[in-house]
C-alpha positions as CSV (number, residue, x, y, z in Angstrom):
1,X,72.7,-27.8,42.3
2,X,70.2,-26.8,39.4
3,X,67.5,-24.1,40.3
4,X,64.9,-24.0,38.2
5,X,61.9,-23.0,41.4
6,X,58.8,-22.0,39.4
7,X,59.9,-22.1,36.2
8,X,56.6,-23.5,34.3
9,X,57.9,-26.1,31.3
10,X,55.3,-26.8,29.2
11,X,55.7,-30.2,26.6
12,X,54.4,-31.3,23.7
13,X,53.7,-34.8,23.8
14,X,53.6,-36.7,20.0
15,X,56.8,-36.3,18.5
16,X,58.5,-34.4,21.6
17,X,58.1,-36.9,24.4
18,X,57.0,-39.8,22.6
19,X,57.4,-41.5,19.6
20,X,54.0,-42.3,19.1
21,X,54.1,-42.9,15.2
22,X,53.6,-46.2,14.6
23,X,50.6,-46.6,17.1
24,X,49.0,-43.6,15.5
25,X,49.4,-45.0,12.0
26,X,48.1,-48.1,12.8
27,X,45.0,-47.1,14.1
28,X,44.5,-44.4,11.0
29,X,45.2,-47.5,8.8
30,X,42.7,-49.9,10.8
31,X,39.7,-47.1,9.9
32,X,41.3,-46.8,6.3
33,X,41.5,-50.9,6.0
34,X,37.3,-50.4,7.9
35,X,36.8,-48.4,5.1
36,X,37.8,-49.8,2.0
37,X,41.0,-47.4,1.8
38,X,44.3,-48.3,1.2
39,X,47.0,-47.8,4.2
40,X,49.4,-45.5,4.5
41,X,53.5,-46.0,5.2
42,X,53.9,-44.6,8.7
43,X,56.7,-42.6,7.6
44,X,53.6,-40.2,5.3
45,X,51.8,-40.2,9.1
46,X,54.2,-38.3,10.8
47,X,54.0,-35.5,8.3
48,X,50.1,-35.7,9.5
49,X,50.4,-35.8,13.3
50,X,50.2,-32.7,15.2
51,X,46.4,-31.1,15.0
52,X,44.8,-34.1,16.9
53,X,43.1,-37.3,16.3
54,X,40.3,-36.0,14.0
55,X,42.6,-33.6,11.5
56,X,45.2,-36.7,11.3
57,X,42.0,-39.0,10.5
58,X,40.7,-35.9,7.6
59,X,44.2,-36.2,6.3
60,X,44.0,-39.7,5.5
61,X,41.4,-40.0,3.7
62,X,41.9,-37.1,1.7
63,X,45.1,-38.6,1.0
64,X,43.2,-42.1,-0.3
65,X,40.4,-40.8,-2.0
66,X,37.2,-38.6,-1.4
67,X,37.2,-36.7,1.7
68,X,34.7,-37.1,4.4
69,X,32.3,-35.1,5.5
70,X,31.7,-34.1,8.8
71,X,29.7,-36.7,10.1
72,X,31.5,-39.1,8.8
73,X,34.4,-38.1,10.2
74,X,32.4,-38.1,13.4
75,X,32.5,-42.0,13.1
76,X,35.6,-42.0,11.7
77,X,36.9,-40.6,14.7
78,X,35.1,-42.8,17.2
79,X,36.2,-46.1,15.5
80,X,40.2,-44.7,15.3
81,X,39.8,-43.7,19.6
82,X,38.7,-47.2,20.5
83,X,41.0,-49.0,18.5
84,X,44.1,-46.6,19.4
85,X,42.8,-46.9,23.3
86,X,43.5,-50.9,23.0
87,X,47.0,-50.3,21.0
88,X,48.4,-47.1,22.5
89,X,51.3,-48.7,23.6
90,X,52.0,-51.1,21.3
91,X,55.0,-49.8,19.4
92,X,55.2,-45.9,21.1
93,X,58.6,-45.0,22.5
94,X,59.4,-42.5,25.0
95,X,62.7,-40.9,23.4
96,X,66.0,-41.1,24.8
97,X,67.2,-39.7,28.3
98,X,63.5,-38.0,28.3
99,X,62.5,-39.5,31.9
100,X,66.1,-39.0,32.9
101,X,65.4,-35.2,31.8
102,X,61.8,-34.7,34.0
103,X,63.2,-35.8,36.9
104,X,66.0,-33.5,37.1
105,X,63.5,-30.7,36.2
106,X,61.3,-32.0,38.6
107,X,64.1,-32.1,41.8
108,X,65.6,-28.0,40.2
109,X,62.0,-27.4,41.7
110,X,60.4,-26.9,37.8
111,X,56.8,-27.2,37.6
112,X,56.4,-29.7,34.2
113,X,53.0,-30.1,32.3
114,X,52.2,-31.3,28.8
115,X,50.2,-29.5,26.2
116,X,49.1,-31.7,23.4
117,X,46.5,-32.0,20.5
118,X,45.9,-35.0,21.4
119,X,42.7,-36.4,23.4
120,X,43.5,-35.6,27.3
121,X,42.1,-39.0,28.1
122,X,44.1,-40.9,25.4
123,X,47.3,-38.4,26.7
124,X,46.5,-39.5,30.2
125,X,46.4,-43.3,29.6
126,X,49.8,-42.6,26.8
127,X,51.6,-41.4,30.2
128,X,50.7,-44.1,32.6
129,X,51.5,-46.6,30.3
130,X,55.1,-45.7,30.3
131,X,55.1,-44.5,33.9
132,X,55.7,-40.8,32.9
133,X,52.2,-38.7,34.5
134,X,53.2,-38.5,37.5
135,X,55.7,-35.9,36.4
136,X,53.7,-33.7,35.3
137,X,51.1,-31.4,37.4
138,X,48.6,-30.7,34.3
139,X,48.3,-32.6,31.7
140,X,46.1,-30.8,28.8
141,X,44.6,-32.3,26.1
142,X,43.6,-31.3,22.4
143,X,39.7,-31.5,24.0
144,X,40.4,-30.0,27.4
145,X,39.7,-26.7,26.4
146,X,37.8,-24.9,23.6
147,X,41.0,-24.0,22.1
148,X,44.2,-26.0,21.1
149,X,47.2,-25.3,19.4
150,X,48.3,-23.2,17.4
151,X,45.5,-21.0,19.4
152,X,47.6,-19.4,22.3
153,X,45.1,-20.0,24.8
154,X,45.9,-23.4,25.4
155,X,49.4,-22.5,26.4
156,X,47.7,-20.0,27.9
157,X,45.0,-22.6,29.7
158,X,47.7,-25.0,30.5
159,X,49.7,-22.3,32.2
160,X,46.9,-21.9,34.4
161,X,46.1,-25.5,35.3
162,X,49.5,-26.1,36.7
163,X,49.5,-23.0,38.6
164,X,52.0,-21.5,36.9
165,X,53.5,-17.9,35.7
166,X,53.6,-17.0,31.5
167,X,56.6,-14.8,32.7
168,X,58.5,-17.9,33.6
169,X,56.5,-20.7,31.0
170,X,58.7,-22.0,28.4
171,X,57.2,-24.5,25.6
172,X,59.0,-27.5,24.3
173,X,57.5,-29.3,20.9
174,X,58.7,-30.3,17.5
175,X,55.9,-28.8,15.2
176,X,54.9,-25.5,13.7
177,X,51.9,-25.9,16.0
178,X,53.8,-25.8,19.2
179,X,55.9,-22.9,18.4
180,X,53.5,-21.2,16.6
181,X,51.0,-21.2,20.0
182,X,54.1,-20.4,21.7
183,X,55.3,-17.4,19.7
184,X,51.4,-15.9,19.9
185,X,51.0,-16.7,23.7
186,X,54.6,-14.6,24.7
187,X,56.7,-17.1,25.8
188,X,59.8,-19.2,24.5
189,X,59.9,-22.3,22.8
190,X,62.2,-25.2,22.1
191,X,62.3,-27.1,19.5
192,X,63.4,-30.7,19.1
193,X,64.4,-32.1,15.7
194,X,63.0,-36.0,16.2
195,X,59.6,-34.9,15.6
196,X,56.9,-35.1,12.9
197,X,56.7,-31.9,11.0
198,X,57.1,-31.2,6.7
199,X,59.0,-28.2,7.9
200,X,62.6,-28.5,9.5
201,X,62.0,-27.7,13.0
202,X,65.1,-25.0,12.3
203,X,62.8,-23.0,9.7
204,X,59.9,-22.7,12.3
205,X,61.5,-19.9,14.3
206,X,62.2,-21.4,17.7
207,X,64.1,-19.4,20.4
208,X,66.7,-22.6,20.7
209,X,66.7,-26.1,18.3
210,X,68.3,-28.9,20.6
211,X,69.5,-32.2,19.6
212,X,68.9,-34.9,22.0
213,X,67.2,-34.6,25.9
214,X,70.7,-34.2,27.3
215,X,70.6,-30.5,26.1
216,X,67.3,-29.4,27.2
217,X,68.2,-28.5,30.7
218,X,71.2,-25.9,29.4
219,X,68.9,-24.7,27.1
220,X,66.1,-23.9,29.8
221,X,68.8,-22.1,32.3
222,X,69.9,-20.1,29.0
223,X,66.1,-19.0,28.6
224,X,64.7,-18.3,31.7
């Protein structure tokens, strides 16, 4: 049987878990449309996901026109949360064999948590919706600490909320911001190739690239 007591697997949640594209680039186009922008395809948005709600919003409208300012993009930000709040789950997908994967983790004894950019109250509600939180014993949002990635401390922070060891933490995203906070906080990271980064996950410098869910687990014995 699989043994993985106390290992501390840390995952990324837009992009690794979830594809949550299409949700997120409706609401960015709702405050665009709001704002007398024009949309943008969702297939531009995933190259912007990844450094939370507010940078993804910044992005946009630099991409269709002036920039905001800051408190603009104060209001910006609170008219994109309540409209992605009511259509979190409209089109979001939880990737293949990814539930299948936590609860094998979860029954090897692994203590799961996810790390995200995004909101930890929009993270939370993401999860239920698809019956996924109780998986996980933290789950850490973008606005749970004072730090989020690529800052190590919240790897760091999110080790600490789920109890567990950075000797035995490995971090699982798809972006230069997970392995990047990864690489600076001293523990190994996966990456997964079905995410939204400009960068091929291979050129970011992860300890192990895998292909679909069904690999993970190998890869995690291989690491810790």
């Amino acid at each position: 049987m699989l043994k993985l007591k106390n290992a501390a697997i840390l995952f990324d949640l837009d992009g690794t878990l979830m594809d949550t594209a299409p949700d997120l680039a409706a609401s960015m186009n709702f405050v665009l449309r709001q704002n007398g922008r024009h949309e943008i395809p969702t297939g531009d948005v995933r190259n912007m996901v990844g450094r939370g709600a507010r940078v993804l919003i910044e992005r946009g409208m630099v991409a269709t026109g002036k920039p905001a300012t800051e408190p603009e993009l104060d209001q910006l930000f609170d008219q994109f949360l309540e409209y992605y709040l009511d259509h979190i789950a409209d089109h979001s997908e939880v990737f293949p064999n990814v539930e299948k994967t936590l609860k094998e983790l979860r029954e090897a004894g692994a203590n799961l948590a996810v790390c995200t950019n995004k909101p930890e109250g929009a993270s939370i509600k993401l999860l239920k919706e698809f019956n996924l939180d109780d998986y996980f014993s933290a789950i850490v949002g973008g606005d749970s600490l004072t730090v989020r990635k690529p800052d190590p401390g919240h790897i760091l922070g999110t080790i600490e909320k789920m109890g567990g060891a950075v000797s035995a933490a490995v971090m699982v995203g798809d972006s230069a911001n997970d392995i990047d906070a990864a690489i600076a906080a001293g523990i190994p990271v996966i990456g997964v190739p079905f995410g939204y980064t400009p960068i091929p996950i291979h050129d970011l410098g992860a300890n192990v690239v895998v292909d679909h869910f069904d690999d993970l687990i190998e890869a995690l014995v291989e690491l810790l």
